[in-house]
N, CA and C atoms as an extended XYZ file, in Angstrom:
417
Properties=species:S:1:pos:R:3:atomname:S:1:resname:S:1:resid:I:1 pbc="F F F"
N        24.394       11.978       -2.427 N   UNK     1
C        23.117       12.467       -1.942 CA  UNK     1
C        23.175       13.985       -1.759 C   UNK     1
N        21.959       14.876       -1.692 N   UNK     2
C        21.932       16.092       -1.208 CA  UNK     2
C        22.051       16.642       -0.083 C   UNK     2
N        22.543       17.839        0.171 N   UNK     3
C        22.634       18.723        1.623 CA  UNK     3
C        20.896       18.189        2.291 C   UNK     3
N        19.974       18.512        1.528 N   UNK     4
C        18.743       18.023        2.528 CA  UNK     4
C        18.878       16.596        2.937 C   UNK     4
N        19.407       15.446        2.513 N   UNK     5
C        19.461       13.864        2.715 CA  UNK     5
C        20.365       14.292        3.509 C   UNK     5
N        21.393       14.374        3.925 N   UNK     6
C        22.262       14.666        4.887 CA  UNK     6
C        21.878       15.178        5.967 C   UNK     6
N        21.138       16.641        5.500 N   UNK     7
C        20.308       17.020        7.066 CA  UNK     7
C        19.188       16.122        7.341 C   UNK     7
N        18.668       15.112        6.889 N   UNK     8
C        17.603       14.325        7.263 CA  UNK     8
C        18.394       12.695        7.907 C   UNK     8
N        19.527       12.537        7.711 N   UNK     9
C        20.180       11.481        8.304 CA  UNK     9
C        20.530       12.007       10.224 C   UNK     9
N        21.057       13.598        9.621 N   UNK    10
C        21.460       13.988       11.566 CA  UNK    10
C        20.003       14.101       11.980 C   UNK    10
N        19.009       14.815       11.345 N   UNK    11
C        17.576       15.127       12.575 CA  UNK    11
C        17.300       13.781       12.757 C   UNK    11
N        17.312       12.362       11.723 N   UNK    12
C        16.420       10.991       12.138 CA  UNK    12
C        18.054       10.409       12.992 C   UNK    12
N        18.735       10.767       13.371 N   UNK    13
C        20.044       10.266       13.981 CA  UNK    13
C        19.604        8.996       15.285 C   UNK    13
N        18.371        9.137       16.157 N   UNK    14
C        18.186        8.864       17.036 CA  UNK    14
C        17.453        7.358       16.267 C   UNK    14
N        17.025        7.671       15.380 N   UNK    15
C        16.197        6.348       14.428 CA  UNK    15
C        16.644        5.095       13.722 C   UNK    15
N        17.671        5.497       14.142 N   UNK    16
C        19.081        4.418       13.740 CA  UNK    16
C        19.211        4.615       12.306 C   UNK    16
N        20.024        3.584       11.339 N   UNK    17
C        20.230        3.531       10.457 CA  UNK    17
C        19.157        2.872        9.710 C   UNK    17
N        18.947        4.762        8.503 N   UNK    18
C        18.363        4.113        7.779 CA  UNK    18
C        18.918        4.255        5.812 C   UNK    18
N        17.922        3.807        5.331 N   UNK    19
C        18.934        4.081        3.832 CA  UNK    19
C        17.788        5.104        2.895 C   UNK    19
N        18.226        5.600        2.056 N   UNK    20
C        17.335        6.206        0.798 CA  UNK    20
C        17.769        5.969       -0.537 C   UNK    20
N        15.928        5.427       -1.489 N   UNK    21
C        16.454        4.847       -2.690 CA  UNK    21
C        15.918        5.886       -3.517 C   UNK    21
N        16.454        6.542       -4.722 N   UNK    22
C        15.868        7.353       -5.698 CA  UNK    22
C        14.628        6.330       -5.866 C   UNK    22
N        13.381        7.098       -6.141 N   UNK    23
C        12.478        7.099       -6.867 CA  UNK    23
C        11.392        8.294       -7.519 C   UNK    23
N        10.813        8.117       -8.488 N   UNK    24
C         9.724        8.600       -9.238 CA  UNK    24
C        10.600       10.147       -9.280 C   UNK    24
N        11.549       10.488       -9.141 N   UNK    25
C        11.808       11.684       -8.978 CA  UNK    25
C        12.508       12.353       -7.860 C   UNK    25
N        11.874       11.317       -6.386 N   UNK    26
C        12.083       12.140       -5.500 CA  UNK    26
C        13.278       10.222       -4.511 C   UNK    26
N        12.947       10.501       -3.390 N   UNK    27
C        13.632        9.423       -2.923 CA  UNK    27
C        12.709        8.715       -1.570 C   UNK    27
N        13.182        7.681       -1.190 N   UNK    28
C        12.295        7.058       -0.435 CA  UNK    28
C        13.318        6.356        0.407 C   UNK    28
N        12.326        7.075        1.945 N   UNK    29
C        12.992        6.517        2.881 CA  UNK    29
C        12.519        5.057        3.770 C   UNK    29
N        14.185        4.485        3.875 N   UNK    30
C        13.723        2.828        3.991 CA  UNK    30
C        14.227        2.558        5.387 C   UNK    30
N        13.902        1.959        6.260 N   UNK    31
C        14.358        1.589        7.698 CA  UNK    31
C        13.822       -0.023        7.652 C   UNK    31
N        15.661       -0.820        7.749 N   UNK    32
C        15.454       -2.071        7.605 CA  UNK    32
C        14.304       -3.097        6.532 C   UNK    32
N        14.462       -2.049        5.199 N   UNK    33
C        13.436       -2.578        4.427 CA  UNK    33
C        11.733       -1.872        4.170 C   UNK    33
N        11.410       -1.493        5.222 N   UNK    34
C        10.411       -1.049        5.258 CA  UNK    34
C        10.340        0.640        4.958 C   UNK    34
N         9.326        0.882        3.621 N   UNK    35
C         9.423        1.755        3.171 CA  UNK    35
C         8.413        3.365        4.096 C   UNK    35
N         9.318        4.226        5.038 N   UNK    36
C         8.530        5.036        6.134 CA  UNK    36
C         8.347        6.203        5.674 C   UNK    36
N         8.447        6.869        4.344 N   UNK    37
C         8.808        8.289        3.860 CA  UNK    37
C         8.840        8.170        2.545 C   UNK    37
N         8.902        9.261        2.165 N   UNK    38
C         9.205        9.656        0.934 CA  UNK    38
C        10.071       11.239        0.949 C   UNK    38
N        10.821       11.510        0.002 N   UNK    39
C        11.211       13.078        0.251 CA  UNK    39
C        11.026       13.590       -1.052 C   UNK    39
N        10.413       14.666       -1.396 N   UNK    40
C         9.984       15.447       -2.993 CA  UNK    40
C        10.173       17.104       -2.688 C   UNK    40
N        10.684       17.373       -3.469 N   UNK    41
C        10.933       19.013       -3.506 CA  UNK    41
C        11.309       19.496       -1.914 C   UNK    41
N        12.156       18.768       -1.592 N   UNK    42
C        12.850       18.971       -0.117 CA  UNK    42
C        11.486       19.410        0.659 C   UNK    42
N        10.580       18.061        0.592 N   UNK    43
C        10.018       18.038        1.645 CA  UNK    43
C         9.835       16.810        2.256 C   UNK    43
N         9.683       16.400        3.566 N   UNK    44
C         9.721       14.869        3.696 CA  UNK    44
C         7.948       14.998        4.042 C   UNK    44
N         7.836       13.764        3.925 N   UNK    45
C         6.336       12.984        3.879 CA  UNK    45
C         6.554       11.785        4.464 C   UNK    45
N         5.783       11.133        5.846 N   UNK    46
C         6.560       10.592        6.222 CA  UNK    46
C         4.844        9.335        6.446 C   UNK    46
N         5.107        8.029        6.560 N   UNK    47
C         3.903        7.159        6.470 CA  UNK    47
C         2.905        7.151        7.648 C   UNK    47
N         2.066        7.036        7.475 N   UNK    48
C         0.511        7.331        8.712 CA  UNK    48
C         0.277        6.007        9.057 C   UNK    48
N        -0.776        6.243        9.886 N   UNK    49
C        -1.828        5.224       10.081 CA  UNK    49
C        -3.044        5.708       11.461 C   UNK    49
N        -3.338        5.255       11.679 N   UNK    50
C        -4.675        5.746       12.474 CA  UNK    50
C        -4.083        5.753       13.781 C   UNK    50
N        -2.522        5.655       14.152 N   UNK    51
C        -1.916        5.826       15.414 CA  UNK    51
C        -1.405        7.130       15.262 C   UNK    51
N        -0.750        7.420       14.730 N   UNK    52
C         0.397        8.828       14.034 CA  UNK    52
C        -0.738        9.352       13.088 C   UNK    52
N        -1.818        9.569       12.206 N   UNK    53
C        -2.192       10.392       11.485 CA  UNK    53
C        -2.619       11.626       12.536 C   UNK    53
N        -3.442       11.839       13.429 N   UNK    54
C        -4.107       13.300       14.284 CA  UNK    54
C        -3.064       13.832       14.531 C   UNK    54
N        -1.902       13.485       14.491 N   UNK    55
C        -0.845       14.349       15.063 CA  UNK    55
C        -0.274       15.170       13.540 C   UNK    55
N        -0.942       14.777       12.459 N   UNK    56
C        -0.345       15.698       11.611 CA  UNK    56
C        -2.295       16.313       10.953 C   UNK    56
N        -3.181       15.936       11.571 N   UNK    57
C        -4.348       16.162       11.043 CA  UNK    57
C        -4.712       17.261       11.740 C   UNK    57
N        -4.285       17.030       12.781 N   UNK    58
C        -4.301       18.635       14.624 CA  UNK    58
C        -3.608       19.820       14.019 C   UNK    58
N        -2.990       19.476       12.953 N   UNK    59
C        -2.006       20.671       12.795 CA  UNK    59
C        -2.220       21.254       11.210 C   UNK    59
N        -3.441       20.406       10.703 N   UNK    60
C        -3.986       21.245        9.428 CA  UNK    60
C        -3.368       20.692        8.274 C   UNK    60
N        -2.310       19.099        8.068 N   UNK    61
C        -1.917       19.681        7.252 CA  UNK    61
C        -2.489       18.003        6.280 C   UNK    61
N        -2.063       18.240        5.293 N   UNK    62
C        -2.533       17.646        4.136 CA  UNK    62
C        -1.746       16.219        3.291 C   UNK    62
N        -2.946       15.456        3.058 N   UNK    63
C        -1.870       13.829        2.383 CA  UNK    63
C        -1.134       14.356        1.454 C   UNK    63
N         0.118       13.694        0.850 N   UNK    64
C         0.798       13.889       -0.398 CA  UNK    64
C         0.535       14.011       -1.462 C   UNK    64
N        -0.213       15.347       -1.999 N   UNK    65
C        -0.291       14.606       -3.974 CA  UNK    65
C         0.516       14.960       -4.820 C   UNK    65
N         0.852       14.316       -5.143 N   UNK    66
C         2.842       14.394       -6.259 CA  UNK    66
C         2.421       15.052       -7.581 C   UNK    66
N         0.802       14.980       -8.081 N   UNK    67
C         1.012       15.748       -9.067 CA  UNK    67
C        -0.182       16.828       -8.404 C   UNK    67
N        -0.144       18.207       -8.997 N   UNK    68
C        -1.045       18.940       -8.734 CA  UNK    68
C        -1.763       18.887       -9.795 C   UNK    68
N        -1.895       18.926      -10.984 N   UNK    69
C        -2.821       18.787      -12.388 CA  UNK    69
C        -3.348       16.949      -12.408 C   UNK    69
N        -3.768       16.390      -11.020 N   UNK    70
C        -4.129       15.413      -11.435 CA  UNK    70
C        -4.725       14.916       -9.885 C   UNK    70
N        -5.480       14.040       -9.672 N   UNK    71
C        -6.697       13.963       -8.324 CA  UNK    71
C        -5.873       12.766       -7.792 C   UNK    71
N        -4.711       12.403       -7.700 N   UNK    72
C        -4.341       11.522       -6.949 CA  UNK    72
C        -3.718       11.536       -5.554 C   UNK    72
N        -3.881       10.880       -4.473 N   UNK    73
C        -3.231       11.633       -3.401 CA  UNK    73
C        -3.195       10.201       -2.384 C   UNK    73
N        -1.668       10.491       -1.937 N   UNK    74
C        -1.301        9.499       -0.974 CA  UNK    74
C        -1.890        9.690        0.158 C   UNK    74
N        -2.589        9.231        0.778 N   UNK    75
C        -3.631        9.374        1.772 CA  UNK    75
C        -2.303        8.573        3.243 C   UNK    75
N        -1.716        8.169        2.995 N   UNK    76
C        -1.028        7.025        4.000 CA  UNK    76
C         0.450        8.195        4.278 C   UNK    76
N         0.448        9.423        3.492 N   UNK    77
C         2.325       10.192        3.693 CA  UNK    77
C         1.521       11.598        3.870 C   UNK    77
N         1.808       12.231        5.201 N   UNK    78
C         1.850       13.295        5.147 CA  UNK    78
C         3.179       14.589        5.557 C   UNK    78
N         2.938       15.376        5.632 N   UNK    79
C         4.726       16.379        5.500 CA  UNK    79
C         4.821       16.480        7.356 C   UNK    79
N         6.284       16.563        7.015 N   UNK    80
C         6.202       16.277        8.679 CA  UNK    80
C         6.754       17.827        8.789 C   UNK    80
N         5.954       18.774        9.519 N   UNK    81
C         5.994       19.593       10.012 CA  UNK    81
C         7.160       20.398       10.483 C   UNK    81
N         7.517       21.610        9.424 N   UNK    82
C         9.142       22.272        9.915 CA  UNK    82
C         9.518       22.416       11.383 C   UNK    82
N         8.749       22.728       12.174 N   UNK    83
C         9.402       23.118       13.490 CA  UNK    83
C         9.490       21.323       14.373 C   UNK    83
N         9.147       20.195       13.611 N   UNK    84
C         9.468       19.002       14.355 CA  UNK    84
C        10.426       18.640       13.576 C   UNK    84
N        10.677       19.008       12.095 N   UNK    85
C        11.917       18.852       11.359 CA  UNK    85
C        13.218       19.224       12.043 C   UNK    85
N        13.172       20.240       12.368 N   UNK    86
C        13.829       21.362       13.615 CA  UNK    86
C        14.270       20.738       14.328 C   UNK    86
N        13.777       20.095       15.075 N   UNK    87
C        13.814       19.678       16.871 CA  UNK    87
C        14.786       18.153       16.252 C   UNK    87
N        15.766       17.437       16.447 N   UNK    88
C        16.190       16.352       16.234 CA  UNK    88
C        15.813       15.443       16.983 C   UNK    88
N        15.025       15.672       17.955 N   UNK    89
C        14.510       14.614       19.012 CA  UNK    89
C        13.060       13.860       18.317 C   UNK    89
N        12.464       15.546       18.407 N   UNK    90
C        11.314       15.293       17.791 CA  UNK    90
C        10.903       14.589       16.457 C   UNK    90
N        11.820       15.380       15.697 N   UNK    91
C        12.194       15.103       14.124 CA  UNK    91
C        12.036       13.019       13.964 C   UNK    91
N        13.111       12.359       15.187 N   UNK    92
C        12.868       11.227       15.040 CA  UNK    92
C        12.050       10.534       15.656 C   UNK    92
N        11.540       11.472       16.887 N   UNK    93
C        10.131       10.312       17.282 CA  UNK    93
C         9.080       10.370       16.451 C   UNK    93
N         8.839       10.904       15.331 N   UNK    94
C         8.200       11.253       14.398 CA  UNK    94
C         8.392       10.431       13.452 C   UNK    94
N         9.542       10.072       13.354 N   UNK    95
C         9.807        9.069       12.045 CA  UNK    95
C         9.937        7.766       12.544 C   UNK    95
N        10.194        7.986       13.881 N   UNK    96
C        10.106        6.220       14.541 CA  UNK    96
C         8.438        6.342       14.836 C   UNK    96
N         7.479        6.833       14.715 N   UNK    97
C         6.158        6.282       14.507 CA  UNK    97
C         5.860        6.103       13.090 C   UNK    97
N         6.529        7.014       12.374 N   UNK    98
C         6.186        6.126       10.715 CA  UNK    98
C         6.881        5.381       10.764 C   UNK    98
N         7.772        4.852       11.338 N   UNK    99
C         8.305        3.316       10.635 CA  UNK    99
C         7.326        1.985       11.547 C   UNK    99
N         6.858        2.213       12.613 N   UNK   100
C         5.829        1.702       13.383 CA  UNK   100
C         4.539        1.973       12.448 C   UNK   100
N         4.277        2.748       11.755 N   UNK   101
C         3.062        2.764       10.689 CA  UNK   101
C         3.631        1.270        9.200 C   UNK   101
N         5.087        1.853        8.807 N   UNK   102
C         5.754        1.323        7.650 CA  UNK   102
C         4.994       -0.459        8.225 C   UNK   102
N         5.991       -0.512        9.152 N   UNK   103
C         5.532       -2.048        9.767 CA  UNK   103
C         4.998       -2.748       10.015 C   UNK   103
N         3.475       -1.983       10.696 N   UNK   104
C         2.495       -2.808       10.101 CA  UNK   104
C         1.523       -2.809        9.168 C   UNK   104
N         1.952       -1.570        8.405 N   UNK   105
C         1.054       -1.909        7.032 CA  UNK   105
C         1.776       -3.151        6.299 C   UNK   105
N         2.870       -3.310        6.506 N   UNK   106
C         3.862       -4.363        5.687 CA  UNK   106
C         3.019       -5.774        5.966 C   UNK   106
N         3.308       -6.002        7.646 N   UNK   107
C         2.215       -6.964        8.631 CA  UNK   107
C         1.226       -7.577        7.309 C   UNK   107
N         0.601       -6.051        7.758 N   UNK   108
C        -1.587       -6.428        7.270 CA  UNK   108
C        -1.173       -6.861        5.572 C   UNK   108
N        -0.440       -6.551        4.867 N   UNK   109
C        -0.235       -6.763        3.600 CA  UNK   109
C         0.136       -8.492        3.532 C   UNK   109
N         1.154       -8.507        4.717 N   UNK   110
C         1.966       -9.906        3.993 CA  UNK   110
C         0.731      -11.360        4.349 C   UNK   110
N        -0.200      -10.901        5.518 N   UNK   111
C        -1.162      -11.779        6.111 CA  UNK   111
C        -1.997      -11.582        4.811 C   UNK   111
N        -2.408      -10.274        4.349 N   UNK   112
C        -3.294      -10.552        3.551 CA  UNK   112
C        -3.034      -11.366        1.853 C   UNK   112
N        -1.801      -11.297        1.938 N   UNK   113
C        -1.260      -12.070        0.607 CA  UNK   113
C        -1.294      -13.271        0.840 C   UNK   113
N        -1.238      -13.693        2.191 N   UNK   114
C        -1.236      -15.161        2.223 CA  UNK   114
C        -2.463      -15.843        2.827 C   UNK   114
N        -3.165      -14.931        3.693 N   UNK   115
C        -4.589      -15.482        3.738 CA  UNK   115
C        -5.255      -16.782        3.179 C   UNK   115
N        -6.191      -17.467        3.322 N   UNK   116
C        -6.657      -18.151        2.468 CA  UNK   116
C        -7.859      -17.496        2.159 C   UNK   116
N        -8.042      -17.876        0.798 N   UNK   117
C        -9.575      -17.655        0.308 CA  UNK   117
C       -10.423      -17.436        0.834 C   UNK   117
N       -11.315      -16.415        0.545 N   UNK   118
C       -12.933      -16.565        1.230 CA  UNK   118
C       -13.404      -18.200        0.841 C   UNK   118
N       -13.981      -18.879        1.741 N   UNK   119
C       -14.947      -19.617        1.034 CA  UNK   119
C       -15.781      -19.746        0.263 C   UNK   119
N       -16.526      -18.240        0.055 N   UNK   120
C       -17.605      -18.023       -0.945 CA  UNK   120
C       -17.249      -17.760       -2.432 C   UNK   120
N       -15.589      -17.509       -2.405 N   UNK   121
C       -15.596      -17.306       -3.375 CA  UNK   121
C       -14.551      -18.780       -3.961 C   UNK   121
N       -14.234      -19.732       -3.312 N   UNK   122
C       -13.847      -20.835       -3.640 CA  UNK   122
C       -15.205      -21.657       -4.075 C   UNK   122
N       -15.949      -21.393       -3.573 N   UNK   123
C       -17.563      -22.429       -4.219 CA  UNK   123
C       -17.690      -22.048       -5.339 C   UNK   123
N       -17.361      -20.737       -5.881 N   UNK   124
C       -17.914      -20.325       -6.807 CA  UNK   124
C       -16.764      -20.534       -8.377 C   UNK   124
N       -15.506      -20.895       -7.574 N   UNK   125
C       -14.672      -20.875       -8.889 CA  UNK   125
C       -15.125      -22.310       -9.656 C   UNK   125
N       -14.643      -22.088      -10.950 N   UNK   126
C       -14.663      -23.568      -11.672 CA  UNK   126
C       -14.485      -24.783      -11.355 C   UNK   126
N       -12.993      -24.237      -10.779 N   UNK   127
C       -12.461      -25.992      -10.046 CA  UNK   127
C       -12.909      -26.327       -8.943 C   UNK   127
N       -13.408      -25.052       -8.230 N   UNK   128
C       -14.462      -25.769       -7.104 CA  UNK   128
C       -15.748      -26.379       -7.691 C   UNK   128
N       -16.258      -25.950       -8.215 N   UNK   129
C       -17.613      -26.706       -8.928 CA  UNK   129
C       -17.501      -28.389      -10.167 C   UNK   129
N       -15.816      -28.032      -10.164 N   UNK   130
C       -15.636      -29.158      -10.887 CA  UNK   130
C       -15.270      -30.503       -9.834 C   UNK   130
N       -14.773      -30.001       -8.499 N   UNK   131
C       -14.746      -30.789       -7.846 CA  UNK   131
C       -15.494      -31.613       -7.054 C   UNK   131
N       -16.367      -30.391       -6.882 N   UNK   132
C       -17.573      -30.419       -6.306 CA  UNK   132
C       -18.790      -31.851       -6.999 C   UNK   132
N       -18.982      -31.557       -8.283 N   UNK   133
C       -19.647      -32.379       -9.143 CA  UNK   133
C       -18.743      -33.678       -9.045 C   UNK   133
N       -17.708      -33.801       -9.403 N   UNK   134
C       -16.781      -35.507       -9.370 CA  UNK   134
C       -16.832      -36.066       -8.121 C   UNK   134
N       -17.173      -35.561       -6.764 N   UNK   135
C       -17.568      -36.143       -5.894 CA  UNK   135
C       -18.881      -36.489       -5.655 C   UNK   135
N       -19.896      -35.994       -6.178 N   UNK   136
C       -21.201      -36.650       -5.998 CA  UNK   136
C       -21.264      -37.299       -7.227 C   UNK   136
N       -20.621      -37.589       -8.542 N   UNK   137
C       -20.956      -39.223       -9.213 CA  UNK   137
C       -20.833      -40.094       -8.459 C   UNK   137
N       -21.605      -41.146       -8.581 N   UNK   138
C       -21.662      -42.138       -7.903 CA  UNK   138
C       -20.038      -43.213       -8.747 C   UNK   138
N       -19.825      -43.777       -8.533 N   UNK   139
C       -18.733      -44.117       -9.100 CA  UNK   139
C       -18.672      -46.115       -9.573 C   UNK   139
């Protein structure tokens, strides 16, 4: 790993153990599975949610977009701020609220994968209408 992954293991020190996997270029930070960061051009970006986002929105600063020649932008990772990078205390209560973001977006995802169906849209599939019809023949 790099001198910056190294300095990002002592500032999140207080956050317990976590791991980083190369991706897209840059690497991604994982705590017990759950994906709380990202790091690109030695900067970390670390995951939101409507608990932890004003605390990086108060301070002006902006979602992730990985490419600049193109309109896409991680709305959920923003850069976590040099002078809380700084602070090792800070640095990890910062990243222990993105992993409290990581967690329950994971949550709302895994409920929503397993959810059941709208009803409205079970009336409307085939095999509902096919079932639907084989119970009112009279038999």
């Amino acid at each position: 790993m790099s001198d910056f992954i190294d300095y990002l293991h002592d500032q999140f020190a207080n956050l317990g153990e976590f791991s980083v996997r190369r991706m897209f270029g840059g690497q991604g930070l994982y705590w017990r599975g759950h994906f709380f960061g990202l790091v690109a051009d030695d900067t970390v970006y670390l995951r939101t949610d409507a608990e932890n986002r004003p605390d990086y929105e108060s301070r002006d600063l902006s979602p992730f977009k990985p490419w600049e020649d193109r309109s896409v932008v991680l709305k959920a990772y923003y850069p976590l701020p040099e002078d809380v990078l700084e602070d090792a205390e800070m640095a990890s209560e910062w990243a222990r609220k993105a992993v409290d973001a990581a967690i329950a977006a994971d949550k709302a995802k895994a409920i929503g994968d397993h959810a059941p169906r709208r009803f409205d849209a079970m009336q409307r599939s085939p095999v509902a209408r096919r079932s639907a019809k084989a119970k009112k023949r009279p038999r």
